[in-house]
PASEBA-1860 file (N, C-alpha, C; in nm, 3 decimals):
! residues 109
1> XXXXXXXX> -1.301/-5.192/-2.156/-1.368/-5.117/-2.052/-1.267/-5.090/-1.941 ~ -1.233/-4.939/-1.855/-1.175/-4.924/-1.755/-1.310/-4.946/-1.661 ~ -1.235/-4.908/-1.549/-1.303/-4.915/-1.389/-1.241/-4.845/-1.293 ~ -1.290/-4.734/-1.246/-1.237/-4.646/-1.132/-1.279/-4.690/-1.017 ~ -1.227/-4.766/-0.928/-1.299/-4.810/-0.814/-1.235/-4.684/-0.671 ~ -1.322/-4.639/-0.580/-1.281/-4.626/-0.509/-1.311/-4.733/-0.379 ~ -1.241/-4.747/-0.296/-1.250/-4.797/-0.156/-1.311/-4.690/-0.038 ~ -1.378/-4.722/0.051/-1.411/-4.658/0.166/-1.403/-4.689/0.261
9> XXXXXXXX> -1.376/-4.628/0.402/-1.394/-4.713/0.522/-1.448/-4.557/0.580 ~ -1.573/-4.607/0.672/-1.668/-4.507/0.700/-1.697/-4.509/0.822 ~ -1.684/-4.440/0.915/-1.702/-4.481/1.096/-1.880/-4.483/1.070 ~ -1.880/-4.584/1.190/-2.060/-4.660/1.196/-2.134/-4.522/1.215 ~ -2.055/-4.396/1.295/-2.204/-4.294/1.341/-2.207/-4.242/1.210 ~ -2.154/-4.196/1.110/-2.155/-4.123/1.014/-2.223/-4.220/0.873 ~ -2.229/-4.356/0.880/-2.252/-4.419/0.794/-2.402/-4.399/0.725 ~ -2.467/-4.393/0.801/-2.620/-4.381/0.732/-2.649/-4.211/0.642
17> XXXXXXXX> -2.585/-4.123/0.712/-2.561/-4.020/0.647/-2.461/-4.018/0.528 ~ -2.335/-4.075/0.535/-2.256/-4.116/0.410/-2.294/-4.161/0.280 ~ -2.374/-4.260/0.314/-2.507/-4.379/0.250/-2.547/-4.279/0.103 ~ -2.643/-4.201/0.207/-2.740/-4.104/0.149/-2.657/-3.990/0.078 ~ -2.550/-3.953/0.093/-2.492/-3.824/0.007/-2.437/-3.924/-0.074 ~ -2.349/-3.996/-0.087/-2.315/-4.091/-0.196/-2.384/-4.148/-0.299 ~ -2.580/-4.199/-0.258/-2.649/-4.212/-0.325/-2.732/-4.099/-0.381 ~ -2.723/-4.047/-0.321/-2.801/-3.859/-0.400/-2.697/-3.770/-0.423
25> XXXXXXXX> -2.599/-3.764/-0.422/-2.502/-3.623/-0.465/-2.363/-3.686/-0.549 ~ -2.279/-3.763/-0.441/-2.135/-3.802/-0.527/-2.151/-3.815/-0.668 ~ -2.276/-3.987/-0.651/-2.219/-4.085/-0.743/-2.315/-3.972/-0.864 ~ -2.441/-3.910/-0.847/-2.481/-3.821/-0.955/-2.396/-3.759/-1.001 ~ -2.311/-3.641/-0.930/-2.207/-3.555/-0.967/-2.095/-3.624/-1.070 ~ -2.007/-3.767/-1.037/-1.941/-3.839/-1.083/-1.986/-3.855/-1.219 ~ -2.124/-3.958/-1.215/-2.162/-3.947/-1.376/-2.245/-3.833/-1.474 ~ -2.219/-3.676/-1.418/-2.275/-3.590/-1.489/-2.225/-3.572/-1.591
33> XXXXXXXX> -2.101/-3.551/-1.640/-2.034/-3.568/-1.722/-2.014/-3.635/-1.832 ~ -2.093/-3.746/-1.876/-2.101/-3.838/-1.926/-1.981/-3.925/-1.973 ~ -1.879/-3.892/-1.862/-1.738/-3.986/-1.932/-1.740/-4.101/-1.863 ~ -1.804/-4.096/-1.742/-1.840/-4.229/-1.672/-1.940/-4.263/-1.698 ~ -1.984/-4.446/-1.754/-2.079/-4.474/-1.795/-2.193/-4.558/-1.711 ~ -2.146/-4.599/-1.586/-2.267/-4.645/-1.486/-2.149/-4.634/-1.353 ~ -2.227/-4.657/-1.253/-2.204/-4.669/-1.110/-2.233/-4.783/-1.031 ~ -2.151/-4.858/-0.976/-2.181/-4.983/-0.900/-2.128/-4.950/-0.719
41> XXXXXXXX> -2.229/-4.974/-0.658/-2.179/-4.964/-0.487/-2.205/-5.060/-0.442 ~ -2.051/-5.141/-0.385/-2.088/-5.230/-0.320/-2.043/-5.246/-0.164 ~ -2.139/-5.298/-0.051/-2.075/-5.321/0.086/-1.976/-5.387/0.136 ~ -1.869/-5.378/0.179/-1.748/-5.498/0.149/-1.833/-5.571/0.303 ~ -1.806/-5.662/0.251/-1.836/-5.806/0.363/-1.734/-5.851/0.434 ~ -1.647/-5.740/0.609/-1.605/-5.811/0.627/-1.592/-5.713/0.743 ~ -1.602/-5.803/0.872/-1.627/-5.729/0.987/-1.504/-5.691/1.039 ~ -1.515/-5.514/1.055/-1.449/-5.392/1.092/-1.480/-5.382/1.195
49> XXXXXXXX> -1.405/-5.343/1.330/-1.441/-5.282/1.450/-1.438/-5.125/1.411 ~ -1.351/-5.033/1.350/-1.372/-4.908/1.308/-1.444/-4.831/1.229 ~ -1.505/-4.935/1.149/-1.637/-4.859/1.060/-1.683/-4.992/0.959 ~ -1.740/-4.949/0.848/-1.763/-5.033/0.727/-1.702/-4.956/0.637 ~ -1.634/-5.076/0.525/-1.613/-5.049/0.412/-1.688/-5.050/0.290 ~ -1.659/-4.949/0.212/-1.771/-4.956/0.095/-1.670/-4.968/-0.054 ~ -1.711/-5.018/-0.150/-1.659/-4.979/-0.289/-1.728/-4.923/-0.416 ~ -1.705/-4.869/-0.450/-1.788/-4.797/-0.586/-1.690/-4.839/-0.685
57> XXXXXXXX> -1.770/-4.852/-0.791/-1.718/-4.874/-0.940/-1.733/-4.798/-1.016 ~ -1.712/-4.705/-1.077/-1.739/-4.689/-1.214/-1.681/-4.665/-1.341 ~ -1.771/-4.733/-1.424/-1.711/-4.789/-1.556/-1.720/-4.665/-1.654 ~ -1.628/-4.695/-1.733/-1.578/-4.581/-1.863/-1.519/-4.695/-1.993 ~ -1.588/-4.637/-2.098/-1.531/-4.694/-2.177/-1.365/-4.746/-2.211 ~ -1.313/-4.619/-2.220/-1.124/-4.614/-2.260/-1.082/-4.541/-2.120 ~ -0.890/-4.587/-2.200/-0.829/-4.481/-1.996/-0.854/-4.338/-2.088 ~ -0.906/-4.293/-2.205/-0.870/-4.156/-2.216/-0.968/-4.107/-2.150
65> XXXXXXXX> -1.090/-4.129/-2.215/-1.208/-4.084/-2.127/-1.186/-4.064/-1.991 ~ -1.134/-4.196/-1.942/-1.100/-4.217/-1.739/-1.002/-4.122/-1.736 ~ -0.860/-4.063/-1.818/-0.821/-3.999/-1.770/-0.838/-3.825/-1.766 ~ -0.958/-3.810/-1.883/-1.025/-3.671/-1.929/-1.098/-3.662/-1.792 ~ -1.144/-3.745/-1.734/-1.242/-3.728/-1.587/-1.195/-3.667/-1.491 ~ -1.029/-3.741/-1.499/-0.962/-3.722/-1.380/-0.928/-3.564/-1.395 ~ -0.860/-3.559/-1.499/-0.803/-3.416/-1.543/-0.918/-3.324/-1.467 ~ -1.030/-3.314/-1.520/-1.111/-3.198/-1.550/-1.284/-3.204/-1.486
73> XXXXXXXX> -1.264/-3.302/-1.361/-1.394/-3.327/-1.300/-1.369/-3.373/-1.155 ~ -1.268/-3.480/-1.149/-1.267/-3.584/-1.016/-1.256/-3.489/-0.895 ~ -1.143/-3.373/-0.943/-1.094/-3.347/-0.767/-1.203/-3.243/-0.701 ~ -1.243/-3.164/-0.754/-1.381/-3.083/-0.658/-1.513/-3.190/-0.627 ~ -1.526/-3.297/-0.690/-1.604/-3.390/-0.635/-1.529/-3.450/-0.543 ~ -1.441/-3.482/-0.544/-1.372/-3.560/-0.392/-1.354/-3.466/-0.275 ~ -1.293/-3.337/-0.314/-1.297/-3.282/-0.233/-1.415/-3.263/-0.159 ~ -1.531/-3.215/-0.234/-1.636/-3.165/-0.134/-1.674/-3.301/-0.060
81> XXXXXXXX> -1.641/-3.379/-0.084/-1.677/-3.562/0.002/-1.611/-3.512/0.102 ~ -1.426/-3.486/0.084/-1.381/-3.490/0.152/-1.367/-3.399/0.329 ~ -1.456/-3.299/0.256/-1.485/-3.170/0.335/-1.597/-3.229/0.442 ~ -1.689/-3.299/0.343/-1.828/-3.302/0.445/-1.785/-3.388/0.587 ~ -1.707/-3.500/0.526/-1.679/-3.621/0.602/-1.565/-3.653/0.661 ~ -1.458/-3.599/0.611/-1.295/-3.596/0.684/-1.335/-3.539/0.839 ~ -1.283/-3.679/0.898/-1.183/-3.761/0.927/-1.232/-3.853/0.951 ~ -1.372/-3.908/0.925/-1.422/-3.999/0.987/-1.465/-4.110/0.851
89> XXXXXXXX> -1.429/-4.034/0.760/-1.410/-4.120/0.604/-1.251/-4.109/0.564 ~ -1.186/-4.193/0.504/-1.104/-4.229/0.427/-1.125/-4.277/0.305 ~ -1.048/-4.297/0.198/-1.042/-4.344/0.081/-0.927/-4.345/0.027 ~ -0.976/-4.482/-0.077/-0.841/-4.530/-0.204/-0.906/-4.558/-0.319 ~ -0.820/-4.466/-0.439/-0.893/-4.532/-0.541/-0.790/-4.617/-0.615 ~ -0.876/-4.707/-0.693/-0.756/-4.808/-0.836/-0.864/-4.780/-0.952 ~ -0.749/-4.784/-1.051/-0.792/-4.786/-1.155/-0.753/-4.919/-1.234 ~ -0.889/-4.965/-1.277/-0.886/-5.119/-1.318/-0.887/-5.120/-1.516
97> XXXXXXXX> -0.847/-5.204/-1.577/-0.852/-5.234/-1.678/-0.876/-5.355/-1.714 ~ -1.042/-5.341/-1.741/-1.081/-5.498/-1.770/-1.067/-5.566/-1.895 ~ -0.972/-5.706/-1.862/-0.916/-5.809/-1.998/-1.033/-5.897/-2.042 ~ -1.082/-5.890/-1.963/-1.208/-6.025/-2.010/-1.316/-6.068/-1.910 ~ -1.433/-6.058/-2.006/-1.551/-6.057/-1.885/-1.621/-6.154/-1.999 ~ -1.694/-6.230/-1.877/-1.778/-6.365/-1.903/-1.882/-6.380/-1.847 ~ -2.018/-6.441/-1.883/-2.128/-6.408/-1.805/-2.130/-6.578/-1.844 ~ -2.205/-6.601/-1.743/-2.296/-6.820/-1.735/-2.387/-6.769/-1.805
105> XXXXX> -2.443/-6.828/-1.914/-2.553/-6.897/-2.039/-2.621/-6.967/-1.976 ~ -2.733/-6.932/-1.919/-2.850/-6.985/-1.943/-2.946/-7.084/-2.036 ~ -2.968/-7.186/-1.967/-3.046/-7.322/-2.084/-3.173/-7.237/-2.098 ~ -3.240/-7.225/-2.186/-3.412/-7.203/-2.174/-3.485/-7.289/-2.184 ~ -3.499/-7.373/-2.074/-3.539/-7.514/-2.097/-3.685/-7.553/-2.041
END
């Protein structure tokens, strides 16, 4: 499994509006395509005087798929982010390649 994470840091007045296009427009747009296979947003926990940070995940099976996305989908979706919200949003993305994932087993006791 890859992982496209991006990073965010979002100034506080713009945040509740950010919120809401990220949860109704980006992250839809992102997985229309079906090369990305879910979406994870998470709040980073750690106090900013300049805004909050956010991270999104999303997972893709292989890097070809992740890199067929990039090719031929990613940049008019970033851009129009980038349009609505520049300068008061920033971003970084990584691209992750996961070696091994483990979940705790449960007794059913």
């Amino acid at each position: 499994m890859y992982i496209y994470n991006i990073t965010f840091n979002v100034e506080k007045d713009i945040e509740k509006d950010w919120l809401s296009y990220i949860t109704n427009n980006f992250i839809p747009k992102m997985l229309q395509s079906g090369l990305l296979n879910a979406a994870t947003t998470s709040k980073i926990k750690v106090d900013e005087a300049q805004g909050q940070s956010y991270s999104i995940q999303f997972k893709t099976d292989n890097q070809e798929q992740l890199q067929k996305f990039i090719a031929d989908e990613l940049y008019p979706i970033l851009n129009e982010l980038h349009t609505k919200f520049s300068p008061k949003m920033v971003y970084f993305a990584t691209e992750l390649d996961v070696i091994d994932q483990q979940q705790h087993q449960k007794n059913n006791q």
